[in-house]
N, C-alpha and C positions, 0 to 999 in steps of 0.2 A: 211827394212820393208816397202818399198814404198806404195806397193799398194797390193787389195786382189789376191792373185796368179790366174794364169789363169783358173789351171785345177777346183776353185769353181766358173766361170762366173755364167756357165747352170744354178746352184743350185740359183742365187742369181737375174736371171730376172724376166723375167715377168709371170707370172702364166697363161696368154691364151694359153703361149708355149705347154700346159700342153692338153690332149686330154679331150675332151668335156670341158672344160672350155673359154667360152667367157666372155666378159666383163663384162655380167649384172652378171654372178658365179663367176667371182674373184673378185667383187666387196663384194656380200655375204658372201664369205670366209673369209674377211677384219673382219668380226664380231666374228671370230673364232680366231684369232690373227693371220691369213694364209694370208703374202700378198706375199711368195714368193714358189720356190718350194722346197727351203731350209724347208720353217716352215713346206710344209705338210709332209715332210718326218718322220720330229721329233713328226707330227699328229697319232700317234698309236692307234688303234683299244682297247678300252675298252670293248669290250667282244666280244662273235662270238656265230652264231648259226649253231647247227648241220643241212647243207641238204646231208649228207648220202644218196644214194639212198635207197628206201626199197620199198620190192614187193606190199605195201597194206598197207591202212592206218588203218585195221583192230585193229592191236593189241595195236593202241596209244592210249593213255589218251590225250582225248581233254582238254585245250586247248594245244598244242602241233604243231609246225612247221616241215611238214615233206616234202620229195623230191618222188615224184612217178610220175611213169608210167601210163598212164592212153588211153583209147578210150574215142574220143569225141562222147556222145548220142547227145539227142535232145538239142536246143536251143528252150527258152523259154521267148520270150520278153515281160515287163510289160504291164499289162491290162491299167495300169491308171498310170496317171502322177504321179512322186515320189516313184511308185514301182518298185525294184530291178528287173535288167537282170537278167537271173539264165541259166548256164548249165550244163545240164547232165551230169556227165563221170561216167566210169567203169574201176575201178583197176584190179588185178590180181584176187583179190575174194570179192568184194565190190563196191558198189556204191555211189556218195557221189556228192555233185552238188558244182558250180564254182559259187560265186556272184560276180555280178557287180551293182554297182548304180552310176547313170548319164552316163551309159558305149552310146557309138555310137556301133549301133545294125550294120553298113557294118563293121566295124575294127573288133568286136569281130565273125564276118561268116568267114574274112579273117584267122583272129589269131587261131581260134580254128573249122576249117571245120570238120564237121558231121561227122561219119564213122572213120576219121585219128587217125593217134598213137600223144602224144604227151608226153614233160616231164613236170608234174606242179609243184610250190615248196614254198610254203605260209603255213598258218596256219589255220590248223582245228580246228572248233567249231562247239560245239552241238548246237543245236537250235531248241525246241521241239523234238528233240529225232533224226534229222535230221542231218546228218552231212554236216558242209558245210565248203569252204574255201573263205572268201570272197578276194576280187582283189588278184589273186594270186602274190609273188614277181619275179616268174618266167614263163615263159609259152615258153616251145622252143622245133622245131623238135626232136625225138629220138636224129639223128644222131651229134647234137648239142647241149645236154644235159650236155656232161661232159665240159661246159664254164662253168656251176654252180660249185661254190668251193665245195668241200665234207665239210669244215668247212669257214663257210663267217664271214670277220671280220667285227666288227658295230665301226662303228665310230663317233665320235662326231660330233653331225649337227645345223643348224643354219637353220633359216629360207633362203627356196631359196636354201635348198643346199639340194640332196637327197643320199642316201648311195652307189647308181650305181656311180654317180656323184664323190662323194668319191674315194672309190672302185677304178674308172677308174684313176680318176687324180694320185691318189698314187702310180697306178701299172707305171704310166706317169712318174713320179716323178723319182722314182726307175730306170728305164730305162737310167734315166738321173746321177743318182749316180757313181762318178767315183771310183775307187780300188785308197784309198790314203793310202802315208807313216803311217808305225804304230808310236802312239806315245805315248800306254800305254810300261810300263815297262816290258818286255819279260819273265822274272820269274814271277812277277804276271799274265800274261795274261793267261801263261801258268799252273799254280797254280790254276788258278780260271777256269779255262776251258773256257777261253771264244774264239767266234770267233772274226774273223773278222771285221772290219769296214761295210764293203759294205754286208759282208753276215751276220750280225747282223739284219742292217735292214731290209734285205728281209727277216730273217724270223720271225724279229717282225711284219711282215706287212702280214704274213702269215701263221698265229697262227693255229695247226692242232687240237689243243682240247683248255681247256680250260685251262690246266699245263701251256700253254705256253701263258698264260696271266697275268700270275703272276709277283710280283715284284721279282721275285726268280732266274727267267727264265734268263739262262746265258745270252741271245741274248739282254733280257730289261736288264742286271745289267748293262752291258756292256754298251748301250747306255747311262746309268742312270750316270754310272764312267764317261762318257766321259763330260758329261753336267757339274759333278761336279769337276772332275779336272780341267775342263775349269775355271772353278769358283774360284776354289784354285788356281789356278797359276796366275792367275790376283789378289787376295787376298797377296799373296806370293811375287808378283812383289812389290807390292804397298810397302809392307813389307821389302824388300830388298834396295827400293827405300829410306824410311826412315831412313834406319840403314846406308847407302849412304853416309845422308843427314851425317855431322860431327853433332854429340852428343856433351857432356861436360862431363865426368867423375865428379861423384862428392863422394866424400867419406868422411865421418865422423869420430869423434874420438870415437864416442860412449856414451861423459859425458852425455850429452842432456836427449838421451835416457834412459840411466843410472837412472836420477834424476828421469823421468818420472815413469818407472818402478819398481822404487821402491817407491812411491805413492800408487802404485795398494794395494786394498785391496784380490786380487787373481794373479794367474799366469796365464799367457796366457796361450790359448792352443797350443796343437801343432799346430793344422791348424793355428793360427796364425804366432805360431815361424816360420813355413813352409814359408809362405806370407812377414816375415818379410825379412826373408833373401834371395828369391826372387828377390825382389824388390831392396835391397840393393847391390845386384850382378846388377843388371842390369845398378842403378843408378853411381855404378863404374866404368862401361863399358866405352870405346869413343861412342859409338854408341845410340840414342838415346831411352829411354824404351817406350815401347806401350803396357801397359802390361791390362789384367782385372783382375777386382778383383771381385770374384764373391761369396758373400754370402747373406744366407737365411737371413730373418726376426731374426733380435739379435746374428747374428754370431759376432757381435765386429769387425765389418769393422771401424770403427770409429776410433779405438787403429791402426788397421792396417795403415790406411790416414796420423794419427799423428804421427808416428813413421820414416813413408816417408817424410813427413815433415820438420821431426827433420833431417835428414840427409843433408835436403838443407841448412837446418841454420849451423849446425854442420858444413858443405862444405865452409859457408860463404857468401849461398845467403840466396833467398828469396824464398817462398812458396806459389802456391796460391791454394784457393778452393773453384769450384763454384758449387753451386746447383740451382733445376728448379726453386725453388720457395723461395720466402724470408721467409716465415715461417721456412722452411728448412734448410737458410743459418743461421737463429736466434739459432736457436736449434744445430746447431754444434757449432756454439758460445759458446752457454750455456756447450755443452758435452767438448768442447779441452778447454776452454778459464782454467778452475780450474787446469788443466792438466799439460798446456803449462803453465800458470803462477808459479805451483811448480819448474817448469825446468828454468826461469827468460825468456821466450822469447813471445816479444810481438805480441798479435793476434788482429786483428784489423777486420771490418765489414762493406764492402763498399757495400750500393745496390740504389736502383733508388731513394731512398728515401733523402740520401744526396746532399743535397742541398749550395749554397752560399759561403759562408766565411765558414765552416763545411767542406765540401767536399775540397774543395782547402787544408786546413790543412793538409786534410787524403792523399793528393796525391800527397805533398810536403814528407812529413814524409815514403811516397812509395817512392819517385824518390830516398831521401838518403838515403834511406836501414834502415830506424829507423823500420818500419812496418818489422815485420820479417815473420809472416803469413797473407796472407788477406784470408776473407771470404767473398763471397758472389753469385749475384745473373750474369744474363748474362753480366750487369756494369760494370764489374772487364775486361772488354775487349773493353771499347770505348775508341775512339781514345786518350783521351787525360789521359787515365790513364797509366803509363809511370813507371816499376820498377829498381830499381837502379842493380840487378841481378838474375832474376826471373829462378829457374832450375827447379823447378817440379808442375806440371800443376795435381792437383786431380779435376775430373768430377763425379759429385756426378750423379748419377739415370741417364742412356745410352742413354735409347730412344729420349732422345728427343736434343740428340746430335751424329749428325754420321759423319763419314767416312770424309766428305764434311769440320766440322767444326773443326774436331782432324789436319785437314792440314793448316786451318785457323788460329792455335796457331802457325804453321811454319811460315807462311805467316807475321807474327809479330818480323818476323826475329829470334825469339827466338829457339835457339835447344833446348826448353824444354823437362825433360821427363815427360810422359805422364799415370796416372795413372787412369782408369777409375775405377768407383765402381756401380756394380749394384745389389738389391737388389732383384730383382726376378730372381731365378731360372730359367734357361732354362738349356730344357734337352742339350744333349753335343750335338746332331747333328744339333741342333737350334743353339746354340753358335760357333759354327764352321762356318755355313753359314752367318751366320751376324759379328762373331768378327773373322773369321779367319786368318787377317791378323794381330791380334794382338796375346801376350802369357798370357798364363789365371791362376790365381791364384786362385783356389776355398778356400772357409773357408767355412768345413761342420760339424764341431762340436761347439755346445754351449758351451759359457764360464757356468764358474760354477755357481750357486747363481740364477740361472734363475728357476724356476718351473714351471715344465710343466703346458698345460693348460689343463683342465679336457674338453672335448667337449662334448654336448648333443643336441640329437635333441626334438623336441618340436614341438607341433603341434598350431598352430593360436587359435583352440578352448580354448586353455590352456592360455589362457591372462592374467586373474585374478592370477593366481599361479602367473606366474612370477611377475607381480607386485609387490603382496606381497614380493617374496623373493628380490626385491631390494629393497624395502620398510624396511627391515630388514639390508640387508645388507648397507645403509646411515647410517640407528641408526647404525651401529657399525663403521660407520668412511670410508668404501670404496668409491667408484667411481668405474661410470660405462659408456658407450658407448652404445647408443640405436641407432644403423644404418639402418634407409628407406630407400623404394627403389628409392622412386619419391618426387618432389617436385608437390607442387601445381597442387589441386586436379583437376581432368579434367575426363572430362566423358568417354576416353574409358578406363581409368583406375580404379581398385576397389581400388587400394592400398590406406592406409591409408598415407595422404600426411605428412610429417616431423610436418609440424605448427599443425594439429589435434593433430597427434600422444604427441606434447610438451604440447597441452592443458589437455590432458587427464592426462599423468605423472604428470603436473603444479598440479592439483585437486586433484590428489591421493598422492602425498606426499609432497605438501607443496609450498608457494612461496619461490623465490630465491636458490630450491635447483635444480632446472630443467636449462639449457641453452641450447639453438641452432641455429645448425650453416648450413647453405647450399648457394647452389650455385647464386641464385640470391639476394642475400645479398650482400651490397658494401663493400671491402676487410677491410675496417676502422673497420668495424660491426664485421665482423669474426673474427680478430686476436684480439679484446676485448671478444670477446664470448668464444674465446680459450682461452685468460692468465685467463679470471678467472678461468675454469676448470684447469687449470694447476697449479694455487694459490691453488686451493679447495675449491675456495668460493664457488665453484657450484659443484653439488657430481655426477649429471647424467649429461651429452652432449645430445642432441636427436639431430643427423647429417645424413647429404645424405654421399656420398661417399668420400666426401672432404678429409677426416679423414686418408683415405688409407695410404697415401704417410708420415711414416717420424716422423711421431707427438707421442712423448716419455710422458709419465704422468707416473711415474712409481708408483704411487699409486693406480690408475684404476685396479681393478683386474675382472671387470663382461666386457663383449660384449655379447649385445643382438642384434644380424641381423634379422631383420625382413622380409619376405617374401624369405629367404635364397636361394630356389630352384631358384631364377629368375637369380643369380649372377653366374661368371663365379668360377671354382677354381682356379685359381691363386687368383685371390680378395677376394674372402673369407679367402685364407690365409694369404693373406698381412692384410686384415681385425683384423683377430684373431691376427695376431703378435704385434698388439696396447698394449694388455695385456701380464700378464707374465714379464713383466719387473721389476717388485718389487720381495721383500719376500714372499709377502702373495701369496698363492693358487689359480689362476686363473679358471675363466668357462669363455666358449663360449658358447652361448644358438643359436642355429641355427632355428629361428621357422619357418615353413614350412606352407604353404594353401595345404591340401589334396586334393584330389588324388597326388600324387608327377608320374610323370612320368618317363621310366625306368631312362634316363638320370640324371634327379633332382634328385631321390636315388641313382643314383651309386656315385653321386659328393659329396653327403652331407656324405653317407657312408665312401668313404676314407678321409674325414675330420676325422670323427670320429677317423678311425683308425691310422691314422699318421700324425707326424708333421714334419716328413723330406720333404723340399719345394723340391728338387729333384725327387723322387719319385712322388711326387705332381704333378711336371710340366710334366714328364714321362708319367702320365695316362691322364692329360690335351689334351697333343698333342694325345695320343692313340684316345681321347675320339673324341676331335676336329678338328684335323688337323691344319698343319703349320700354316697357312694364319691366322686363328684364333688366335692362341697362342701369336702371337707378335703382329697381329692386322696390313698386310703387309702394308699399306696403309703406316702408317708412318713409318713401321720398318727399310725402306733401306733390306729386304729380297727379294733376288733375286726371280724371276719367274721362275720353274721347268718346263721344257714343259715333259719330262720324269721321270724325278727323281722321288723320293718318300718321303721324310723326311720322315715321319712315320717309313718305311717301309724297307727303306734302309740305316738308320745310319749307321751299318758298314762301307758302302762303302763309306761315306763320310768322316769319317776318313782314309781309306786307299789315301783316293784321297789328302788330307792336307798334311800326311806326303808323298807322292810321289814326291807332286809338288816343297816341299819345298827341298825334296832331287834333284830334277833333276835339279831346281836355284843351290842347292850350289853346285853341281858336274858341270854344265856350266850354268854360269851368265848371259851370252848373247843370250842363245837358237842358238851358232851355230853348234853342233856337230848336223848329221846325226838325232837323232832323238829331237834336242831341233826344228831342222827346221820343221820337222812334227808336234812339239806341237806349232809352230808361226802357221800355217796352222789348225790346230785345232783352237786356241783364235780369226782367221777368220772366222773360219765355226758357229762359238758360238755368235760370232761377238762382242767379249769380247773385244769393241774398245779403253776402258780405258788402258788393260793391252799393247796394238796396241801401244798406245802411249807412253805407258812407255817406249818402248823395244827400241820403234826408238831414244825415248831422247835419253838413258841408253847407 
């Protein structure tokens, strides 16, 4: 796998190569993400416009782009400075005039001589009853008419960069496209009807209506598969690379567990039995686990974590588990520490905050395996904290650990296996592009004992009611969550800032029954502002967003979000999941500032209607798009220059399980067609999986 094969050089030089592109347009195209003529090939045409030719622009509805035949009449140049050229022409049964403004009056005598036939091909507009076509896009001899496309593809443009400009380079591009080896799988290609390599892109680059712009269109799925197997087989290698890597087998006798689960005052679900035993296959494997664990807000990932846990202890090591934040490593504390202490096995809490003669303890008591689980914060991994047999690695909340740091636990020498858990839902073709090189354990049904939460919407006018009814609901002993949108009040904002909004609850139901907590508060401040809401000294929290991630009270049974329509849905549902974690009856009061716009009602609507975070994240991505949903910036989500997430899930699953079949039928990509997919993760420029293959 030395170097990129010959037959992609063309595709991979320099862009002047390309017709009408000089230096100062390949430098503009740089802003397009087009620095070579690889990128613009995968540059597709997002829509096209009909120039059909047609005898007269009679029977069109202005405004409308039409291709006609026309006699040049009179030229009519401006009386006064800043008034538009204008000429005459005569179609088959109509007349209709050509505008120009700033035009040079000898080019437009040259381009459109008096008397002559010509073909025009722009857009008509009424104007005082007038019809006109101002700068037409076309102006050419009869006999040189049909260079116009009957259907012109529009492409996406940058300043400095014009759609001829496009257009030409593309069709340049193209030229330059070689006939390579196939290296989708021949019953599917065949299955799915698709073409070709090379004649895919010509006729995505050549779209005849507007069918053939769809994500549907065999020619785009095609190209769409190829972006994304590229992607799974680089996901796949990494994957394979791991499993590579020697694991440790670790199996348990089961007492551990045993004790544990029979503590519970319910029975797992099955989605957990599922998860359990997963995990427990895997963790007996040689090979190491990389597995996710993927459940909604109160699926009892927590049982799931502790259960995996117990197997390393049961095996005879040790455990660890880190979350983003310390409030969060506190709080699993809190949730295994009751759990694991029925079962006799010690849980222990290492985070930045250990200090001295303290911390030295904890890390002597780690090296001799006395510490049988540790919890905590990203500290559980500086150099000097050191396990006497560490076998299973649980990562609490994904995002803000990827790819990069899951290899960083190898890098520790350690074959740990690797459990990640994340609490938001993403739909499956989002989870595949980001964890596809790990196996995924979903938990999609509640334990029992949880009640639902009632949602309602509410309008801003309605202030007073709700007051009262938390006013009502403290007298009777609950807790409640009052979520702002902003901190500190500032003038382009109307929203009621968190501290107003605390003063006015403080006035209406009393002192010391109000607390809050937000983002420019020093962390000392917040996690006292939080244990007493968690005590109960305090019955309402008035918080920013802080709240979202993790924080269990399972007495709270009210959530009021204020300003609701301004919040994404997934937050509003991670939001809501704060509640419902007790016996008692939950409400979420969603209050809203009218007008609500289509989008604010369609999101506040499926709140109402469901509390499946799947389906949630499902209409999410429908509503928003990828990039949005995971937020790519820090997702580690690849960039689609074709694909679709939206649009083409299907195809990213066929593309996952293909790739991971064609690894395990050849390892090394050397049969006949694994050498066309090394040649592919070139063209893709998938330089990570490059590297694997040459380690490998």
């Amino acid at each position: 796998m030395s170097g990129r094969p010959e037959i992609l050089w063309p595709l991979f030089g320099e862009l002047t190569a390309l017709d009408g592109v000089g230096p100062k347009t390949a430098q503009h195209m740089g802003q397009l993400e087009v620095e070579k003529p690889r990128d613009l090939l995968f540059t597709l045409p997002h829509s096209g416009i009909d120039r059909r030719r047609r005898a007269t622009i009679r029977e069109v509805v202005a405004p409308a782009t039409v291709t006609v035949e026309v006699t040049v009449g009179m030229h009519h140049p401006p009386r006064t400075k800043g008034r538009p050229y204008r000429v005459h022409v005569t179609d088959a049964e109509t007349e209709f005039q050509l505008v120009f403004f700033h035009a040079r009056g000898d080019y437009l005598q040259k381009v459109l001589p008096t008397g002559q036939r010509r073909v025009v091909s722009g857009k008509i507009e009424l104007f005082d009853g007038i019809a006109q076509m101002p700068h037409p896009d076309h102006i050419l001899p009869v006999e040189e008419g049909d260079q116009i496309p009957p259907y012109e593809p529009v492409y996406p443009l940058t300043s400095g960069v014009v759609q001829k400009t496009m257009f030409k380079a593309t069709r340049s591009a193209l030229a330059m496209a070689p006939d390579l080896p196939e290296w989708i799988d021949p019953g599917l290609k065949a299955r799915e009807g698709w073409p070709d390599w090379r004649d895919a892109l010509v006729s995505a680059h050549a779209p005849e209506s507007s069918v053939d712009l769809s994500p549907h269109d065999p020619a785009r799925q095609r190209l769409a598969y190829d972006e994304l197997f590229a992607h799974q087989l680089t996901l796949a290698l990494a994957r394979q690379q791991l499993r590579r890597g020697k694991g440790r087998a670790s199996t348990g006798d089961g007492h551990l567990r045993g004790k544990v689960l029979a503590t519970l005052p319910y029975t797992p679900t099955n989605a957990q039995t599922r998860a359990f035993d997963e995990i427990a296959a895997d963790m007996a494997a040689e090979t190491r686990m990389n597995r996710l664990l993927q459940g909604d807000v109160g699926a009892g990932k927590t049982l799931v974590a502790l259960m995996a846990l117990l197997i390393a202890v049961e095996a005879g090591g040790q455990g660890v588990m880190m979350a983003p934040t310390e409030i969060l490593a506190r709080q699993h504390l809190d949730g295994l520490r009751p759990l694991a202490e029925a079962a006799g096995v010690v849980v222990e809490l290492l985070t930045g905050r250990d200090k001295g003669a303290e911390r030295r303890a904890k890390l002597e008591a780690l090296r001799e395996g006395r510490i049988q689980i540790l919890l905590g914060t990203h500290a559980v991994f500086q150099k000097d904290v050191e396990f006497h047999d560490l076998r299973l690695a649980v990562i609490d909340e994904q995002h803000r650990f990827g790819v990069a740091q899951r290899m960083e636990l190898g890098a520790k020498g350690l074959a740990v296996d690797v459990l990640v858990m994340t609490a938001t839902p993403i739909p499956r073709s989002l989870s595949l592009a980001q964890y596809g090189d790990m196996d995924v354990s979903v938990l999609d049904e509640k334990p029992p004992g949880r009640t639902p939460v009632k949602t309602a919407l509410v309008s801003t006018g309605r202030m007073d009611e709700v007051v009262d009814h938390l006013r009502r609901a403290v007298a009777e002993g609950r807790q409640a969550y009052w979520v702002c949108p902003l901190v500190e009040e500032s003038e382009v904002s109307d929203m009621t800032a968190a501290e107003e909004r605390f003063k006015v609850l403080r006035a209406a139901l009393g002192e010391g029954v109000v607390g809050l907590v937000h983002g420019q508060m020093p962390p000392s401040e917040k996690d006292a502002a939080m244990a007493r809401f968690v005590a109960g000294e305090t019955s309402v929290l008035v918080a920013t967003t802080v709240i979202e991630v993790g924080v269990n009270v399972p007495n709270a049974s009210i959530m009021v979000i204020e300003r609701a329509e301004h919040f994404g849905l997934a937050q509003l549902h991670q939001l809501r999941g704060r509640v419902g974690r007790g016996a008692a009856a939950s409400t979420c009061l969603l209050m809203y500032q009218p007008p609500l716009t289509e989008g604010g009602r369609r999101r506040l609507e499926i709140l109402r209607e469901t509390e499946d975070g799947f389906r949630i994240s499902e209409e999410d991505l429908a509503m928003r798009g990828a990039g949005d949903v995971i937020g790519t910036a820090q997702s580690g989500l690849p960039r689609f220059r074709v694909a679709d997430l939206e649009r083409q899930a299907a195809v990213m699953q066929m593309a996952q399980s293909d790739a991971r079949k064609l690894l395990h039928d050849d390892p090394g990509l050397t049969s006949e067609r694994g050498q066309a997919a090394r040649t592919l993760l070139w063209l893709m420029e998938q330089d990570r999986a490059i590297r694997l293959i040459s380690v490998g």
